[in-house]
RODO-2510 file (C-alpha; in nm, 4 decimals, decimal comma):
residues 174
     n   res          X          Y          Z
     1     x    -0,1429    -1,5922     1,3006
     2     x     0,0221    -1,2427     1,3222
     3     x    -0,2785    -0,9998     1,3744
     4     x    -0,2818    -0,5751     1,3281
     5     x    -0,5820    -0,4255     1,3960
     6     x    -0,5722    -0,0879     1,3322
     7     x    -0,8980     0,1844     1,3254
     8     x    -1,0241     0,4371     1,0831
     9     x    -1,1744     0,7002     1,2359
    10     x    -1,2605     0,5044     1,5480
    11     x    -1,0192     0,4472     1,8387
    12     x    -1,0104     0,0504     1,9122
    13     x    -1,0932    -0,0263     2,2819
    14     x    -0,9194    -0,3285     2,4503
    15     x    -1,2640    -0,5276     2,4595
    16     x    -1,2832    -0,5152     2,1106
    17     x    -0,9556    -0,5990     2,0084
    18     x    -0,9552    -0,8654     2,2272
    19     x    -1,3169    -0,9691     2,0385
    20     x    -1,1435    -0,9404     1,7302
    21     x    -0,8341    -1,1599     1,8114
    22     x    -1,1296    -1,4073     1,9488
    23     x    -1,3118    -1,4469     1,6418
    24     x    -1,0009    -1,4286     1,4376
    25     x    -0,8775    -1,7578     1,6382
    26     x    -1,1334    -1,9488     1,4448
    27     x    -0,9179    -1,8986     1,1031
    28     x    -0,6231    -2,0025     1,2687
    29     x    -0,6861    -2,3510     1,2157
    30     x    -0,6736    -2,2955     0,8387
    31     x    -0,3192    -2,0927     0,8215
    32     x     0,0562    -2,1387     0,9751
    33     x     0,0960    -1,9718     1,2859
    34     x     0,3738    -1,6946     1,0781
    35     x     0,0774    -1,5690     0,8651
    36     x    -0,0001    -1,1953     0,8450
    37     x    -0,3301    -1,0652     0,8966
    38     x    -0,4899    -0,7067     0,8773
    39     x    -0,7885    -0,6247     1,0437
    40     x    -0,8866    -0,2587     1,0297
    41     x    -1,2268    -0,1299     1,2040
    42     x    -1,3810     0,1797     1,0714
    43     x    -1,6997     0,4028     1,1377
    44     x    -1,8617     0,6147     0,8945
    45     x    -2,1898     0,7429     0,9755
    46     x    -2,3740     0,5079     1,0994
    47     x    -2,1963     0,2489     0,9122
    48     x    -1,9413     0,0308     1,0844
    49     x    -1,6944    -0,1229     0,8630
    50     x    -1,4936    -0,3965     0,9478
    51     x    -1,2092    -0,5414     0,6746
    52     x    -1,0025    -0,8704     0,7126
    53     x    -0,7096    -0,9068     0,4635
    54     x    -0,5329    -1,2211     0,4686
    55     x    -0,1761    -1,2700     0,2076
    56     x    -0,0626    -1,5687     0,1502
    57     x     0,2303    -1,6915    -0,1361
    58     x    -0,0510    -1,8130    -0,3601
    59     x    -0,2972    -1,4485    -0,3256
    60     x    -0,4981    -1,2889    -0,0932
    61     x    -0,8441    -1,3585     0,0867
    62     x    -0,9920    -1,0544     0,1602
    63     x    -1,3357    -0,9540     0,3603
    64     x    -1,5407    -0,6731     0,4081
    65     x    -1,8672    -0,6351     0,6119
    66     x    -2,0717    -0,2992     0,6704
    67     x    -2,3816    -0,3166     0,9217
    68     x    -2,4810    -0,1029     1,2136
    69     x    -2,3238    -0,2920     1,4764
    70     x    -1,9173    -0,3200     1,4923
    71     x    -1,9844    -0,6387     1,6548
    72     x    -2,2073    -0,7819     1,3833
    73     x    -1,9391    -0,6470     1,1396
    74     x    -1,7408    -0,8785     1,2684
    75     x    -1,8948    -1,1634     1,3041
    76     x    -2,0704    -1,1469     0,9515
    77     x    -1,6872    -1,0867     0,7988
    78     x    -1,5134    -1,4015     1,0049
    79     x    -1,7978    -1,5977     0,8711
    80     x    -1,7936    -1,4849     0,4990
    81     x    -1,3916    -1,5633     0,5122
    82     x    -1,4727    -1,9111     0,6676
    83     x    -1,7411    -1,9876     0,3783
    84     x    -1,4593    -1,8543     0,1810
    85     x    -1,1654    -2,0519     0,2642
    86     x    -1,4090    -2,4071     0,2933
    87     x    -1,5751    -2,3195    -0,0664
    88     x    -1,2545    -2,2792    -0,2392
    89     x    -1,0306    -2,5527     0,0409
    90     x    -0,9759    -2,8034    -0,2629
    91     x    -0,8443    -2,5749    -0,4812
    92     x    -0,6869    -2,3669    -0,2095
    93     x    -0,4870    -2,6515    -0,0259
    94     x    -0,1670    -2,6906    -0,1847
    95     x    -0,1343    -2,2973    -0,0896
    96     x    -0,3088    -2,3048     0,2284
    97     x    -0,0479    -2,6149     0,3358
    98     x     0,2271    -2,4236     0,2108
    99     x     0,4795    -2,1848     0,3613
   100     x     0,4586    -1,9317     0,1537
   101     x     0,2323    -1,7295     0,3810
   102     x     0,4382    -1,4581     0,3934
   103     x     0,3601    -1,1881     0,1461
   104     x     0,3432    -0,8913     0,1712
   105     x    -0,0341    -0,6895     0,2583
   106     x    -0,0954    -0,3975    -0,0699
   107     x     0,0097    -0,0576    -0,0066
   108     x    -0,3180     0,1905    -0,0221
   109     x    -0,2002     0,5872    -0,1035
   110     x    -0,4122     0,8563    -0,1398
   111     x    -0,3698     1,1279    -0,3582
   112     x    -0,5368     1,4872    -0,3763
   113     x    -0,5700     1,7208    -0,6845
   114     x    -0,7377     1,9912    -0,7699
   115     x    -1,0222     2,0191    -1,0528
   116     x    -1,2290     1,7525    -1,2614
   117     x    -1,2102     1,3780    -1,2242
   118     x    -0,9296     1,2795    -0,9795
   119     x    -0,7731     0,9421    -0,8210
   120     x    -0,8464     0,9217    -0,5301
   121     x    -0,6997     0,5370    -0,4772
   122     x    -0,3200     0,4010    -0,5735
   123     x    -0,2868     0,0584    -0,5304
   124     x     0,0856    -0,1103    -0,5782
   125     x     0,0856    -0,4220    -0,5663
   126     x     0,3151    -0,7490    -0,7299
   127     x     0,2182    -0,9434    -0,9522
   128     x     0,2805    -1,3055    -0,9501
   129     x     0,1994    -1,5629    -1,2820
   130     x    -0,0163    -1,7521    -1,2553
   131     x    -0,3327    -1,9399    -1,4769
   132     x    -0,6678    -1,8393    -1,5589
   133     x    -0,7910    -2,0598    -1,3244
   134     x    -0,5724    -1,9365    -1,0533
   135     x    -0,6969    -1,5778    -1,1546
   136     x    -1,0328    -1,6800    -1,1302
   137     x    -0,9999    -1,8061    -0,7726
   138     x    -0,8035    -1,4921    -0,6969
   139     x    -1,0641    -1,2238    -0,8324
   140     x    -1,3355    -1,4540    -0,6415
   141     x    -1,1371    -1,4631    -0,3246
   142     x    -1,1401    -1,0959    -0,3403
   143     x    -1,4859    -1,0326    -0,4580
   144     x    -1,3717    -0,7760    -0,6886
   145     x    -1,5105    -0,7681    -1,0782
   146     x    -1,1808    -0,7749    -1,1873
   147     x    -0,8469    -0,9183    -1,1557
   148     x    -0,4572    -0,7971    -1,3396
   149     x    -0,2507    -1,0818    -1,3009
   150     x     0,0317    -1,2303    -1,5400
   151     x    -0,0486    -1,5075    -1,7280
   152     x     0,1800    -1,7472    -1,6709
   153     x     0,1578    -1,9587    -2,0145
   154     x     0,1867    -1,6311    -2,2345
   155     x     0,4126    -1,4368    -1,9772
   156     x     0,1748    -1,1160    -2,0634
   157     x    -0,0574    -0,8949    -1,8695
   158     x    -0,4451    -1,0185    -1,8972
   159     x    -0,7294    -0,8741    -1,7210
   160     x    -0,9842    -1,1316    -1,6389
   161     x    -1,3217    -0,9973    -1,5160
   162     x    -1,7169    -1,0370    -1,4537
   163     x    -1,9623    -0,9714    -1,7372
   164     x    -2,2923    -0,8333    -1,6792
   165     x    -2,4386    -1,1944    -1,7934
   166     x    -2,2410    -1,3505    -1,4860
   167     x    -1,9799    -1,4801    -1,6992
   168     x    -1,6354    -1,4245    -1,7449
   169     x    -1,4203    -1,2046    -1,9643
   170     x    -1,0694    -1,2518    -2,0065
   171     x    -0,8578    -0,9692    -2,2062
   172     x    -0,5184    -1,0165    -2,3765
   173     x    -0,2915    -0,8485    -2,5186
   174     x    -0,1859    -0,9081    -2,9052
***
């Protein structure tokens, strides 16, 4: 694997990128050695956030972990990627054994403006079709609420996402 580790607000010491590239070694296994992975490390407060972001040609598998401890951080987010990649490795494998590990990581911006509500994230990022069951994995990969994708039977924009009941909500366009 190809890994950046980058900080936020903390400067990344040798001993703990070289922890980092340790614990990342254990995903290795599950990737082609030409895969792309972020790592970014940041403090805030007493919270210390660590973030793994992993593209590959089928989506992303992404992992965030917030304790007290940088080192806990991440160990508790190489872990929750590794329950990850195992819980979802049958549906996962055709992707996971592919070479289409290559895409690119989402661009974050941040934008300022003045008064009232304001964005304060842009993300850009492409869209791919795929089915609702691929959009399911996706938005569960992620552990977001919701997932934009194409749908690749209707060739339109849906938004699939989580219902306060646990289940899922799917809107289309008419």
């Amino acid at each position: 694997m190809r890994i950046s580790i980058n900080g936020k607000n903390i400067e990344v010491s040798e001993y703990l990128r070289d922890l980092a590239l340790k614990k990342m070694a254990k995903l290795e296994r599950y990737f082609p050695a030409d895969t792309p992975a972020q790592v970014t490390m940041a403090v805030e407060k007493n919270r210390h956030i660590v973030e793994v972001t992993i593209p590959y040609g089928g989506g992303i598998i992404r992992g965030e972990e917030v304790t007290g401890d940088m080192y806990a951080s991440i160990d508790n987010v190489i872990a929750k990627l590794e329950r990850q990649i195992i819980r979802h490795r049958t549906k996962l494998e055709k992707n996971l054994k592919a070479e289409a590990f290559n895409e690119p990581v989402p661009e974050y911006v941040e934008e300022d403006e003045e008064e009232g509500p304001r964005i304060v994230r842009n993300k850009r990022f492409s869209i791919k079709p795929m089915s609702i069951d691929e959009a399911v994995l996706q938005m569960d990969l992620l552990g977001h609420s919701f997932f934009v994708f194409t749908n690749s039977e209707t060739e339109d924009i849906n938004v699939l996402y989580k219902r306060k009941d646990g289940n899922l909500g799917l809107i289309e366009p008419e």
